[in-house]
C-alpha positions, 0 to 999 in steps of 0.5 A: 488146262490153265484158261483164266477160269475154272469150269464148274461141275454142272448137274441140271434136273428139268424141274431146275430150269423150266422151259422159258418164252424169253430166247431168241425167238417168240415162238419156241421155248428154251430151257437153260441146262446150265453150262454157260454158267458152268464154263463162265460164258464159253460154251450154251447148251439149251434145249429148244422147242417148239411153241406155236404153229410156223409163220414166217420162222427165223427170217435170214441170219447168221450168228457170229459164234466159233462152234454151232451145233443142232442135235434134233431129238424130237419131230423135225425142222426144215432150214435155208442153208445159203440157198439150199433146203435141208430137212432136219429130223430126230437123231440127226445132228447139224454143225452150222459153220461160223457165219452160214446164213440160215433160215429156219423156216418151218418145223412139226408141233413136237420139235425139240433140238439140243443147241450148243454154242461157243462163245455162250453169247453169241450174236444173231445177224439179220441179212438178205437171203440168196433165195425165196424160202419154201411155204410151211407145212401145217401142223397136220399134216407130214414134212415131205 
């Protein structure tokens, strides 16, 4: 594969990067596992948890990246894709198409999800919503 650059081997332990409060949203926590350094931008592989009880979520977006996927691990999430619901939970894996608004809402005390995404720097669109958004589920109690 001749691409202009040379993709690195990558071996990332936890204690090599920490979970950090500084991603796209405030209330998760991300940890880098090194791959958008590895592939010099092309591709980002963060684990993504939660951090404090839902609020308000995500608000409407869109994210203008080539390939978008989210592979649930722990607990679960529930999203706004265009105007229907979906609940996301442990094992389950969401490949977001380019430029579906989305609007993640609401999500138990012990989410954690793989996100991939290509290109490494993808952008977040803010845009108006097809429809009202559900209320949160508290943390005590079950995703229905």
């Amino acid at each position: 594969m001749t691409s202009g650059f040379a993709t690195e081997f990558s071996h990332v332990h936890p204690q090599d990067t920490p979970w950090e409060d500084q991603g796209l949203r405030d209330f998760f926590l991300y940890r880098d596992l090194g791959i958008a350094q590895a592939t010099g931008g092309k591709v980002l592989a963060q684990l993504v948890k939660a951090n404090i009880a839902p609020q308000e979520g995500t608000g409407w977006h869109r994210h203008e990246a080539d390939f978008h996927i989210v592979i649930m691990l722990k607990g679960w999430a529930r999203f706004m894709y265009g105007d229907k619901e979906t609940l996301v939970a442990a094992g389950d894996c969401v490949h977001q198409a380019p430029g579906i608004v989305h609007y993640l809402f609401d999500y138990s005390e012990d989410m954690e999800y793989l996100e991939i995404v290509s290109p490494a720097d993808f952008k977040t669109v803010g845009v108006e919503g097809p429809c009202a958004v559900p209320p949160v589920t508290p943390w005590n109690s079950e995703a229905a």
